[in-house]
DOVOMI-19004 format. One line per 10 residues: number of its first residue (from 0); their letters; for each residue z, y, x of C-alpha. Coordinates in Angstrom, 1 decimal. Example, Ala and Ser with C-alpha at 12.3 -4.5 7.8 and 13.67 -1.06 7.14 Angstrom:
<nodes>
0	as	7.8/-4.5/12.3; 7.1/-1.1/13.7
</nodes>
This chain:
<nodes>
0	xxxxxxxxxx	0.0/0.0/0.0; 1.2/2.4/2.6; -2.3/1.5/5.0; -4.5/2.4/1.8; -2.5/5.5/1.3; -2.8/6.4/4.9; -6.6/5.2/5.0; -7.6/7.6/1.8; -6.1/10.7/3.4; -7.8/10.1/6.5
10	xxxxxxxxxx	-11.4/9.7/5.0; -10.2/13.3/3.3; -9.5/14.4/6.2; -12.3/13.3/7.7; -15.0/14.5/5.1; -13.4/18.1/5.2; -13.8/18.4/9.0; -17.5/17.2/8.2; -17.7/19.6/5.5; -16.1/22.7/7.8
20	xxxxxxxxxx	-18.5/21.6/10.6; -21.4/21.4/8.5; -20.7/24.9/6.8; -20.1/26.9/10.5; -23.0/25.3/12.2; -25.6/27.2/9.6; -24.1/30.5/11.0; -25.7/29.1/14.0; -28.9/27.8/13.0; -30.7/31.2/12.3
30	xxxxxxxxxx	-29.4/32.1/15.9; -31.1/28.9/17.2; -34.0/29.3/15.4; -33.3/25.9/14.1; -33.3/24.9/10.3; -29.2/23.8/9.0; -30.3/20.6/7.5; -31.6/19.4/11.4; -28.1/20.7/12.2; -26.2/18.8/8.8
40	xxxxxxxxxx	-28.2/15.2/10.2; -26.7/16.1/13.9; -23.2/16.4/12.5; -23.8/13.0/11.0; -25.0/11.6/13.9; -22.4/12.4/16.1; -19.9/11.3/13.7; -21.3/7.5/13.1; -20.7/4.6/15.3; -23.1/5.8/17.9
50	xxxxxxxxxx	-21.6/8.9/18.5; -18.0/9.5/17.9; -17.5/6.4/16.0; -15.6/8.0/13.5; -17.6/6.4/10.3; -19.7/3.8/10.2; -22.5/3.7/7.7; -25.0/1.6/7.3; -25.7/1.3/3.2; -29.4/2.2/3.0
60	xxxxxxxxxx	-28.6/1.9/-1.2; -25.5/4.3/-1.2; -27.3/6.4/1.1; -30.7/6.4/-1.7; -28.0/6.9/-4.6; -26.5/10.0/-2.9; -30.1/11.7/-1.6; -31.4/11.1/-5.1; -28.3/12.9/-6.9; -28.5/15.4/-4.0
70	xxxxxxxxxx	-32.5/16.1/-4.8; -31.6/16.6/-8.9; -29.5/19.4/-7.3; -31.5/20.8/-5.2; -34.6/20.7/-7.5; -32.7/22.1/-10.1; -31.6/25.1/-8.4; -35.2/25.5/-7.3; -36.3/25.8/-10.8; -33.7/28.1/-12.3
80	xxxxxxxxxx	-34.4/30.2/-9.1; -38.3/30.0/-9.7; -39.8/33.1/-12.0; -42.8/31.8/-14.4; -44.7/34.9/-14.0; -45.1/34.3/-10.6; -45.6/30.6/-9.9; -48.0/30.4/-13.2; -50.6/32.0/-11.1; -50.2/29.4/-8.4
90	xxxxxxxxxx	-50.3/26.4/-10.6; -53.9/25.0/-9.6; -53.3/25.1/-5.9; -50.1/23.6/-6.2; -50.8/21.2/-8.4; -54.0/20.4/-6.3; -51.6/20.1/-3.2; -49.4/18.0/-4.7; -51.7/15.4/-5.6; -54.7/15.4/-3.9
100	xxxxxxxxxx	-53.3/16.9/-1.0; -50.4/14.2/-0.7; -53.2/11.6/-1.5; -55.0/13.0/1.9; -52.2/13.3/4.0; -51.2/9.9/3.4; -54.1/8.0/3.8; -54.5/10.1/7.3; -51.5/9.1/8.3; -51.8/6.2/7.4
110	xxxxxxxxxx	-54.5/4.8/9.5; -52.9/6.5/12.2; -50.3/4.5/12.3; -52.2/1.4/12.1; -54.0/2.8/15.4; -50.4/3.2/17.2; -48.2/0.7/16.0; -48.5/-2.7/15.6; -48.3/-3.0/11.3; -50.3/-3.9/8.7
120	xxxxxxxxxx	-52.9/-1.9/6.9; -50.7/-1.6/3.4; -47.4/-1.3/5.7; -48.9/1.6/7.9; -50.1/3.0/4.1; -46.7/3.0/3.6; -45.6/5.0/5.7; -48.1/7.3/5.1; -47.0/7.5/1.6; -43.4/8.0/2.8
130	xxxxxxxxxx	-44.0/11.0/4.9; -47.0/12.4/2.3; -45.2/15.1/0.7; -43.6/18.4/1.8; -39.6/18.5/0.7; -37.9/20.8/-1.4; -34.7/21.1/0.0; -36.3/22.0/3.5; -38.8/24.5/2.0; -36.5/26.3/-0.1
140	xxxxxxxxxx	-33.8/26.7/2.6; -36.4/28.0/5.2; -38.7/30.2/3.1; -35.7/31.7/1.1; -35.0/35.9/2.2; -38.1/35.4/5.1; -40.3/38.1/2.7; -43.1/35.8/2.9; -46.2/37.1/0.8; -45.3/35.9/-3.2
150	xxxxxxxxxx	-48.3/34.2/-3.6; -47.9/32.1/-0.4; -44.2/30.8/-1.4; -44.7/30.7/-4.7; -47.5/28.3/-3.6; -45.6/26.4/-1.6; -42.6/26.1/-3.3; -44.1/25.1/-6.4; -46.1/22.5/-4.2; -42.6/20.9/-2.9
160	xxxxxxxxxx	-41.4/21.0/-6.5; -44.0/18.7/-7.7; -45.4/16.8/-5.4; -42.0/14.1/-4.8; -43.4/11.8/-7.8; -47.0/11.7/-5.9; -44.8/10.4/-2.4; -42.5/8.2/-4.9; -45.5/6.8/-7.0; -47.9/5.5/-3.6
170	xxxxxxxxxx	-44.8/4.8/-1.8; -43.1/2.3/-4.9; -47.1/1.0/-5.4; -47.4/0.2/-1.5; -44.1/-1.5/-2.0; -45.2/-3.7/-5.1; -48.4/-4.5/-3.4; -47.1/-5.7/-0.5; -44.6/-7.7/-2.5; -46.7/-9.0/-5.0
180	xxxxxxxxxx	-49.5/-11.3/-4.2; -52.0/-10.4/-7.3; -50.8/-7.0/-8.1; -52.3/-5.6/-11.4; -54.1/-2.5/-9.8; -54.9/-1.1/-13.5; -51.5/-1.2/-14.6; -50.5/0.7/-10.8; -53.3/3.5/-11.8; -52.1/3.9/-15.3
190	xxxxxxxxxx	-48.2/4.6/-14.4; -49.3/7.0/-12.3; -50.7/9.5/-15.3; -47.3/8.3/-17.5; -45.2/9.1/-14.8; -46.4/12.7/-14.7; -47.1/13.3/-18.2; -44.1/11.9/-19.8; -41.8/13.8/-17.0; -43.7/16.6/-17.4
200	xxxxxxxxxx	-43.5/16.9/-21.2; -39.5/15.3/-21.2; -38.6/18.4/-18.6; -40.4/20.7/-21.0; -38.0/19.4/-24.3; -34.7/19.0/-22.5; -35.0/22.5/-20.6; -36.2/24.2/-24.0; -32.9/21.9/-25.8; -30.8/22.8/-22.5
210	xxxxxxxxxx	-31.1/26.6/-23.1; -30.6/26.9/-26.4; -27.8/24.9/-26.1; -26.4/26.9/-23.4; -26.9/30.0/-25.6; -25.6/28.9/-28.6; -22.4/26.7/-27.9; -19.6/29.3/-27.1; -17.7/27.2/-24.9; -13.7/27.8/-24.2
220	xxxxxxxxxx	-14.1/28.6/-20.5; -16.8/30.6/-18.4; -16.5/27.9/-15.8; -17.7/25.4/-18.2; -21.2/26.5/-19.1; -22.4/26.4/-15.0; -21.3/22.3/-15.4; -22.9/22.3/-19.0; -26.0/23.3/-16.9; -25.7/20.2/-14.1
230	xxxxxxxxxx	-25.3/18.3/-16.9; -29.0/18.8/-18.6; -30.4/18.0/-15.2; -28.6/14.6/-14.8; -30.0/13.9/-18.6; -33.3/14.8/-17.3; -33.6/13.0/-14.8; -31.6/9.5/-16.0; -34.0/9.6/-19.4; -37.3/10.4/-17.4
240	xxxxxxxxxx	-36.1/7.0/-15.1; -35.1/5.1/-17.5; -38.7/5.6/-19.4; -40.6/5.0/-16.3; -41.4/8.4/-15.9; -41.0/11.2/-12.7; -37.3/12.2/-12.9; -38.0/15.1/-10.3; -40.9/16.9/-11.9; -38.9/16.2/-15.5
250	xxxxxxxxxx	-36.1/18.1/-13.9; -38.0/20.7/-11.4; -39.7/21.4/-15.2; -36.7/21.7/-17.0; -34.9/23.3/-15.0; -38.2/26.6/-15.0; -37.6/26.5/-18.6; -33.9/27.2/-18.2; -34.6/29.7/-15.7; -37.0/31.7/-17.3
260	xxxxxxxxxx	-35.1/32.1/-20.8; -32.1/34.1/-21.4; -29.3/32.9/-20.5; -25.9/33.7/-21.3; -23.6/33.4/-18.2; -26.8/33.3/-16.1; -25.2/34.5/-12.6; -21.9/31.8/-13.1; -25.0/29.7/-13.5; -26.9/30.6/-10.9
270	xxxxxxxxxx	-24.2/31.2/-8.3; -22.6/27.9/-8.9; -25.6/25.8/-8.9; -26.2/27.8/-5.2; -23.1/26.6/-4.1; -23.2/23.3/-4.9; -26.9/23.0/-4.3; -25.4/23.6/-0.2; -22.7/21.1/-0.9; -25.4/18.6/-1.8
280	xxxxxxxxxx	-27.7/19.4/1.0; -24.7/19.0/3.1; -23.3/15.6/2.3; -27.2/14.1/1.5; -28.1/15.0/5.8; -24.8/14.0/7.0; -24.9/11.1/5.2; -28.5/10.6/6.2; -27.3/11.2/9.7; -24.7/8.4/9.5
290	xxxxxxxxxx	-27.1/6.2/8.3; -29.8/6.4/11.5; -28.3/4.9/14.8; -29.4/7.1/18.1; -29.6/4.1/19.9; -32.4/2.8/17.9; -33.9/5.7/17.4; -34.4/7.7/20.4; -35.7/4.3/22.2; -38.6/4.9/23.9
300	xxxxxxxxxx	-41.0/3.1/22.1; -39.7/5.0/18.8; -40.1/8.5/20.8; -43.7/8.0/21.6; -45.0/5.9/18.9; -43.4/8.7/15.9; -44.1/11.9/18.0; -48.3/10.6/18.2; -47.8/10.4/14.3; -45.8/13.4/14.0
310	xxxxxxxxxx	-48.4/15.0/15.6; -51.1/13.8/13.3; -49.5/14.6/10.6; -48.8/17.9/11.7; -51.6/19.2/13.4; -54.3/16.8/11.5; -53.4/15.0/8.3; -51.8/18.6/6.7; -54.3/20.9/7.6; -57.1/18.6/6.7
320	xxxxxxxxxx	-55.3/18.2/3.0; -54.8/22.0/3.0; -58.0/23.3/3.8; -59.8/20.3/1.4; -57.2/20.8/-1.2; -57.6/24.4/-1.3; -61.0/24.7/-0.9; -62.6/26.1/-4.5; -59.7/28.5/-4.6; -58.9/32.0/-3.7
330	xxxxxxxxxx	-57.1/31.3/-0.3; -58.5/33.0/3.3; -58.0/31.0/6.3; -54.8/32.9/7.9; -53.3/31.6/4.2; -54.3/27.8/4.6; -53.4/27.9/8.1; -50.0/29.0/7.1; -49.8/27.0/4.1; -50.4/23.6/6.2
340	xxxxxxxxxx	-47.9/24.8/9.0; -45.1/25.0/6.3; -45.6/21.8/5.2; -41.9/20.7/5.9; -40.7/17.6/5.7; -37.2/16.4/5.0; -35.1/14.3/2.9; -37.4/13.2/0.4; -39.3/11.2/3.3; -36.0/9.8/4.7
350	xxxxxxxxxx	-34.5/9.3/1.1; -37.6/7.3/0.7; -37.9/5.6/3.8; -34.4/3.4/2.1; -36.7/2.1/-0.6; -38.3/-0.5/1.7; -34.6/-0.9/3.6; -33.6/-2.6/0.2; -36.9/-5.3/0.5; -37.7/-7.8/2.7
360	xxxxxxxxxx	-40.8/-6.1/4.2; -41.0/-7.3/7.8; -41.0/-3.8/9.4; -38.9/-1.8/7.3; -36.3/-0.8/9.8; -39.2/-0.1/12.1; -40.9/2.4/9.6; -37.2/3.7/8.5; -37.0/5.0/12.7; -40.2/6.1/12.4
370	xxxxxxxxxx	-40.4/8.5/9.6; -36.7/9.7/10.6; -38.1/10.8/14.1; -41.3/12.5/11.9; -38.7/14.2/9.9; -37.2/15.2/13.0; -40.2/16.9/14.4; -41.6/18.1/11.5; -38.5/20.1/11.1; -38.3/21.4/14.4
380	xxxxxxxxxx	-41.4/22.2/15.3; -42.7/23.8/12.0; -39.6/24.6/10.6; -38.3/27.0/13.6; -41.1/28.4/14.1; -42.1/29.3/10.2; -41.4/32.9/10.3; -43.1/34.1/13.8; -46.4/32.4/12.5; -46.3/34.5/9.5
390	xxxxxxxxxx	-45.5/37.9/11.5; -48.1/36.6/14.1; -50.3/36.0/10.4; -49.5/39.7/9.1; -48.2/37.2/6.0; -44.5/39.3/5.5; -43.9/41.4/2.4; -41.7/44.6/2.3; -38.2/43.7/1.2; -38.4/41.8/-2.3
400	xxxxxxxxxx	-36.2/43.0/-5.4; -35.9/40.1/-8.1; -33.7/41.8/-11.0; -33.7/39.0/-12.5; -31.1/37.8/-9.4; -29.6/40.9/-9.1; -28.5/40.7/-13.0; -25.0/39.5/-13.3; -23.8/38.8/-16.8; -20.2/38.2/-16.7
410	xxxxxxxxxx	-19.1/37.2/-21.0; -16.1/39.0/-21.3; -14.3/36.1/-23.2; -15.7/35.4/-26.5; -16.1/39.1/-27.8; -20.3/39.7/-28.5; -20.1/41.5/-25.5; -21.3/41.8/-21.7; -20.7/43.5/-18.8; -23.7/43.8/-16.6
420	xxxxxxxxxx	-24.0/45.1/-13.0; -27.2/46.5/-12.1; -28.5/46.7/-8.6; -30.6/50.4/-8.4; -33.6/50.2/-5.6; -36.4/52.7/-4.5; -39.2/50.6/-7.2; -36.8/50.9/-10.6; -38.2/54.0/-13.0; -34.5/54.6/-13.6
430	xxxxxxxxxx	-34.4/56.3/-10.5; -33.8/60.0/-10.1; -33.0/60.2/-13.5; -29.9/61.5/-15.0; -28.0/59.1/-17.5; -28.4/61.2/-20.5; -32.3/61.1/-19.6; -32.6/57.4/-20.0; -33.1/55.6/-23.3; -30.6/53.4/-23.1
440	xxxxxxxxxx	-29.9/51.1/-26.2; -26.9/52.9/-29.2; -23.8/51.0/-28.4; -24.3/50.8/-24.3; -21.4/52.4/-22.3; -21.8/53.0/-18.7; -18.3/51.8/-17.4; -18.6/52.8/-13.6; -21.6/53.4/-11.4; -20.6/52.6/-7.3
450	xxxxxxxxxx	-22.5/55.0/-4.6; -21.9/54.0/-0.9; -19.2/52.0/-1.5; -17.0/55.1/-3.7; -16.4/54.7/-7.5; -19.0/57.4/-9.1; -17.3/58.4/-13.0; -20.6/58.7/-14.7; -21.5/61.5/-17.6; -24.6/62.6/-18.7
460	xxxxxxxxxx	-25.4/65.0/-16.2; -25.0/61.9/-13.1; -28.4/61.6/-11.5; -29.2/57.7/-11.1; -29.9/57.2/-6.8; -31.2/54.6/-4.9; -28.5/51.6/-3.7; -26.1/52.8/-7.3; -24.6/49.6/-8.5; -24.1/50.1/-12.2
470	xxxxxxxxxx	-21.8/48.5/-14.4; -22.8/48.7/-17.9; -20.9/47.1/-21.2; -23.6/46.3/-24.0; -23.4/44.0/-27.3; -25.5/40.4/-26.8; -27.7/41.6/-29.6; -28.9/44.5/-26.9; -28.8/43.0/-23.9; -32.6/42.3/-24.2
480	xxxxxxxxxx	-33.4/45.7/-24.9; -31.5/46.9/-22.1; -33.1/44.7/-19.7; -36.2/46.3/-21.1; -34.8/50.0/-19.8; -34.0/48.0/-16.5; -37.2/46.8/-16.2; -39.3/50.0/-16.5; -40.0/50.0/-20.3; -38.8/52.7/-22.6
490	xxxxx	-36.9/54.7/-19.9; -37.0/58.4/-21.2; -35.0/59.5/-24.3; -36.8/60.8/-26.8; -35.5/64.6/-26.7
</nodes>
């Protein structure tokens, strides 16, 4: 009894040092130039049996359970973080990127490998499936405050949102085919259009359901309605599963449809999910970290044999993909060059590199090493040096203002309420104007406006100046039409 006890408040112990360790290495990694999730798999390293030796982990079906939980996460917060307006004008080349481009780079890679190591054709398909699609949580992380041009990351963020069920779909066909001697190749091409239709139109009910939902339950607690969110991703993503259908482009779906409607509580929302979202990404690397062993993977066979592919992938297989995929479509060259050298990968490639763990295909562990060393230079290469390429491109916007993310709505308990804070820049109409100037909806009180850090008491005669943060109390029935002031509509009183 007293062992157990003493065992469950080391492992507490342990994860919060892992936590702590994780969380002050990302100050680090924009110093470095490195990304924090090659930093979260370092932390893991070191802390499995060849490193420290403090945890050893070797549970390739935990380890899928956890990445795939971690990836509803991180998807989700993608989507509620996405803005329709801008990603609807990117959907061809995204979608064309995510499918035929993944299709590309896979079959690329994959008779590469079957030229370097010593696999079968539908194995070294495989692993070109594996490794076939950009990841979310690496994109997101490395493209988020970089000012890259909006139509480039909305591009390519929408392109790592969907394109996971392409990898999953090739990489669980490569598996079946391998497995089964007479594989049905009709019913393989068929699940391919259910799995993206029925996830697409199941993330498109459950996110419409989800917000209205959120909107319309007044729930006891202002904590509560972040977790109420979570819990519409989980749904999505266990129904789209359990119907054979794409569980990550049912919940990347459902969770734009949350985003994009109004949302009571909508910052608790959002600022939770970021939290947690890094809490995820966290524990899935480390966790993928414990489960690779340095001494297997850093062999010299592994080195050589993944940096040739690596290098295929990156400097070949993705750019081919790129440039065919994007083709017909209104994209110059510095744009597909850039567009192909942000092709990260991550943990959707390693995630999926367990599937064949938990088979009996001869090479598995081989491939597993493999794409984990990819990862690993993918990552490093591209990932660090993101940012210079698109200065070097001329690709970097001025400083980007979302108001949707600078909107906090904070219920002030269950009154019909809110107070909202509103962030004033150089691009808002508002600005300049004095308070009594601006048509702002009957009923709306302007509680405090903050200037430089000093408490402002506004009156009619306050002029409204760049950097003002304004805190203004309005009924939920007006909230829309104050956004409308906010967002350049209907500014001027009518005297």
């Amino acid at each position: 009894m007293l062992e157990e006890i003493l065992t469950s408040n080391q492992t507490i112990l342990l994860t919060a040092l892992l936590l702590i360790i994780s969380v002050v290495v990302t100050k680090f990694s924009s110093r470095l130039g490195v990304p924090s999730l090659v930093l979260f798999i370092a932390v893991g390293m070191l802390a499995g049996s060849d490193g420290f030796n403090f945890i050893y982990f070797d549970n390739a079906g935990l380890a899928q359970t956890i990445g795939t939980f971690a990836l509803i996460i991180i998807l989700f917060e993608g989507g509620l973080e996405t803005n329709w307006g801008t990603i609807r004008k990117v959907t061809k080349p995204a979608i064309s990127l995510a499918t035929l481009g993944v299709l590309i780079t896979s079959l690329l890679v994959g008779i590469a490998t079957k030229l370097i190591i010593d696999v079968s054709w539908l194995e070294a398909f495989l692993l070109g499936s594996i490794v076939g699609s950009t990841d979310a949580a690496a994109v997101f992380a490395v493209l988020k405050g970089k000012n890259i041009n909006d139509k480039l990351e909305a591009t390519l963020e929408a392109e790592s949102g969907s394109n996971d069920p392409m990898a999953v779909f090739l990489t669980l066909a490569f598996i079946q085919i391998i497995q089964e001697p007479n594989p049905n190749y009709f019913t393989i091409a068929g699940s391919f259009f259910w799995q993206m239709g029925a996830g697409f139109v199941i993330g498109l009910v459950i996110g419409k359901v989800g917000s209205l939902s959120i909107n319309k339950i007044n729930l006891d607690s202002g904590g509560l309605y972040p977790l109420f969110a979570i819990s519409f991703a989980l749904l999505t993503y266990s129904i789209s599963a359990l119907m054979d259908a794409s569980g990550l482009l049912a919940v990347y779906t459902a969770a734009i449809v949350i985003g994009n409607s109004e949302l009571t509580y909508r910052h608790s929302i959002l600022r939770f999910n970021e939290g947690f979202t890094w809490m995820m990404q966290i524990v899935m690397f480390v966790i993928l970290g414990l489960l690779v062993f340095p001494s297997q993977l850093f062999t010299l066979e592994i080195v050589l044999k993944g940096f040739f592919i690596a290098f295929i992938l990156i400097f070949v297989a993705r750019p081919v993909a790129t440039y065919i995929s994007l083709s017909f479509l209104k994209f110059n060259n510095k744009e597909k060059l850039f567009i192909s050298w942000a092709g990260l990968r991550g943990a959707v490639p390693i995630v999926l590199a367990t599937y064949p763990l938990l088979t009996d295909i001869t090479n598995n562990q081989l491939l597993f090493n493999i794409v984990f060393f990819i990862v690993l230079s993918s990552t490093l290469i591209q990932g660090s040096t993101i940012t210079m390429l698109a200065n070097k491109l001329k690709l970097v916007g001025k400083e980007k203002y979302n108001p949707i993310h600078s909107l906090e709505l904070i219920s002030i308990g269950k009154t019909n309420v809110e107070l909202v804070e509103y962030h004033v820049n150089e691009h808002n109409s508002i600005n300049g104007y004095t308070l009594e100037e601006i048509n702002f909806p009957e009923g709306t009180l302007i509680n405090a406006i903050i200037r430089n850090g000093e408490i402002v008491t506004p009156f009619g005669q306050t002029k409204i100046q760049e950097g003002d943060f304004l805190y203004i109390l309005v009924s939920k029935q007006n909230k829309k039409e104050l956004k409308k002031v906010l967002d350049n509509e209907k500014i001027l009183s009518q005297i």
